[in-house]
C-alpha positions in Angstrom: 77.4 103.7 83.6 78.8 100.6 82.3 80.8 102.6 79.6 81.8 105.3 82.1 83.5 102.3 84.6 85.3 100.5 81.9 86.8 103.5 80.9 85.3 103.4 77.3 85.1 106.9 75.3 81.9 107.6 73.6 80.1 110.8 71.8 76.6 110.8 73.3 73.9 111.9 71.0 70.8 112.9 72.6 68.1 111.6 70.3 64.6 113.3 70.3 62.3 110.1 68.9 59.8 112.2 67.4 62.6 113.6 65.0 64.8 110.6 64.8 67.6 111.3 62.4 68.0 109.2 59.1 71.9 108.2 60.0 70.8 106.6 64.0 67.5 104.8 61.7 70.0 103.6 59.1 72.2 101.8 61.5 69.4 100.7 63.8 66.1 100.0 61.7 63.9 99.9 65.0 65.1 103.1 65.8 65.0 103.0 69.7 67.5 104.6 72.3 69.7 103.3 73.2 71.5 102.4 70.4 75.4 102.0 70.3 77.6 101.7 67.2 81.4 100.9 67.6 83.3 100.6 64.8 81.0 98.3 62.4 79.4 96.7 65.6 75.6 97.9 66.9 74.2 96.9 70.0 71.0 97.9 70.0 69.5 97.0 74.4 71.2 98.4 77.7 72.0 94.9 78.8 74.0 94.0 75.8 75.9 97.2 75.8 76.7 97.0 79.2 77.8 93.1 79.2 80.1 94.2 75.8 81.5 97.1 78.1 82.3 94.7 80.3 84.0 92.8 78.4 86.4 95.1 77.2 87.2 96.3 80.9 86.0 95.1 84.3 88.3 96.0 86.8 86.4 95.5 89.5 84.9 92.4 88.2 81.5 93.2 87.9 81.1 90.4 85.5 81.9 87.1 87.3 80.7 83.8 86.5 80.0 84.1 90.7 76.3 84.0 91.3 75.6 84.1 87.5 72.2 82.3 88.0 71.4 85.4 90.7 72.5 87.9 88.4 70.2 86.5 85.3 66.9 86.1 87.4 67.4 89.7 88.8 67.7 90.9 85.8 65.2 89.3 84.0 62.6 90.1 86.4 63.3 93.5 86.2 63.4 93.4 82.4 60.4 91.9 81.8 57.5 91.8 84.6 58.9 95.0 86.8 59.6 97.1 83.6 55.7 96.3 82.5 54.3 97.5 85.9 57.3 100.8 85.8 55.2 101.8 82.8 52.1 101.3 84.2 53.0 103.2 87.1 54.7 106.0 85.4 51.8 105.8 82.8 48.2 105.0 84.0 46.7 107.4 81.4 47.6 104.4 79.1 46.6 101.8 81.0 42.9 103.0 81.9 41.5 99.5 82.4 44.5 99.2 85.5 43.8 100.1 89.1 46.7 102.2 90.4 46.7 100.9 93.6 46.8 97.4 92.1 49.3 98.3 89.8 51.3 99.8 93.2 50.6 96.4 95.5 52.3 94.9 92.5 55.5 96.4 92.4 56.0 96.5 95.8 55.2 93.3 96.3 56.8 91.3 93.6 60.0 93.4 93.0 60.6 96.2 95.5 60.1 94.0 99.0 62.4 90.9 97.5 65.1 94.0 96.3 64.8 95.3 100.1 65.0 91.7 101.7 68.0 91.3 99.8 69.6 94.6 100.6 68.8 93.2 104.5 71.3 91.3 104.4 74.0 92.7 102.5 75.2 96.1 100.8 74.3 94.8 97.3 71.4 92.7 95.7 74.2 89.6 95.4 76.2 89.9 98.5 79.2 92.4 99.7 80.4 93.1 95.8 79.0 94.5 93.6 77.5 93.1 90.4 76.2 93.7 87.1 72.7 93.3 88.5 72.9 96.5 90.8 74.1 98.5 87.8 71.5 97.6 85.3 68.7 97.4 87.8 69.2 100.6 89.5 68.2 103.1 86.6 64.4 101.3 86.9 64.4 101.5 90.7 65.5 105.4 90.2 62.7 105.7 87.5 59.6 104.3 89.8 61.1 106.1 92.8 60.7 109.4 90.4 57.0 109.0 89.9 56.1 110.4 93.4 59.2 110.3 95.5 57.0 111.6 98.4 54.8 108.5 98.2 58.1 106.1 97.9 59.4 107.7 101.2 56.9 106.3 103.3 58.0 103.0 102.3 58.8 100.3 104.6 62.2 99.6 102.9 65.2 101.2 104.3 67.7 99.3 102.8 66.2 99.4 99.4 66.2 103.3 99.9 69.8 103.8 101.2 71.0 101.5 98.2 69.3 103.6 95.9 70.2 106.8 97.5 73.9 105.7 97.3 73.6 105.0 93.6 71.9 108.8 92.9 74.6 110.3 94.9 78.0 108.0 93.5 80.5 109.8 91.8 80.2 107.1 89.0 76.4 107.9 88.2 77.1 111.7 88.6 79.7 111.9 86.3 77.4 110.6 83.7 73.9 112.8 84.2 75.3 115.3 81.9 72.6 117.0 79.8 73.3 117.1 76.5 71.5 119.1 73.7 69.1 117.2 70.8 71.9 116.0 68.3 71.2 116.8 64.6 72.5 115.3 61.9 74.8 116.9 59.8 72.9 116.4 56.6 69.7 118.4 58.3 71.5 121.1 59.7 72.7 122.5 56.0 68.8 122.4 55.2 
């Protein structure tokens, strides 16, 4: 999303990681998505791709110094403990030894209800603008939300649910939900 705003072309390559082609490992030794290269530079998380997006072109200054304590705390909660308990969520086959509903009470406790009591008092998680911490938080609050999205709307957070139903239906996010075919490289394809 970060790309799409500042107005930066890029060829997406949908990767399938069980056949992860030799030129996206030789570039990117762990050989995770996403991956970007630009020129001889490879970024190789979301966050740092979206901050060097931003930096190339942020007209609506998503990427203020303003509230920059805020905007690191959000998203390092969400990066580290809420992106844990997402995949425990979306996985409980792997995590056996987890209770679901623990693993639930969780969530909503220590990320969703603090997301929502923020979105009480304003439009966005820092205030009446937008930040950087809406954009990179949103794709995890869309992911949980995916698990059972009958079960997430009988939650007690209206504001959390409009935000995120504003996001899904933005022309910004839209315009990038394209789905593209598995990208081979074209070494593989003369085989």
């Amino acid at each position: 999303m970060a790309l799409a705003y500042a107005g930066i072309p890029v060829e997406i390559r949908e990767i399938s990681l069980k056949e992860k082609p030799p030129s996206m490992v030789a570039i990117s030794p762990k050989a995770t998505v996403p991956v970007m290269q630009y020129g001889n530079l490879v970024l190789e998380q979301s966050l740092d791709i979206m901050r060097w997006a931003l930096s190339q072109h942020d007209p609506d200054g998503w990427l203020t110094d303003e509230n920059t304590v805020d905007v690191n705390t959000l998203i390092d909660a969400n990066d580290s403990s809420f992106k844990k308990i997402l995949d425990q969520y979306k996985y409980p086959s792997r995590f056996p030894e987890l209770n679901p509903v623990d693993v639930l009470t969780s969530a909503l406790n220590q990320h969703l209800r603090p997301l929502n009591d923020r979105l009480m008092k304003a439009q966005f998680l820092l205030g009446a603008k937008l930040s950087m911490a809406d954009v990179a938080i949103f794709p995890f609050i869309r992911q949980f939300h995916m698990v059972d999205e009958t079960l997430f709307s009988l939650y007690q957070l209206e504001p959390l649910k409009k935000w995120l139903n504003d996001w899904m239906e933005s022309e910004l996010f839209l315009s990038i939900m394209q789905k593209h075919p598995v990208w081979q490289d074209a070494s593989l394809e003369k085989l």
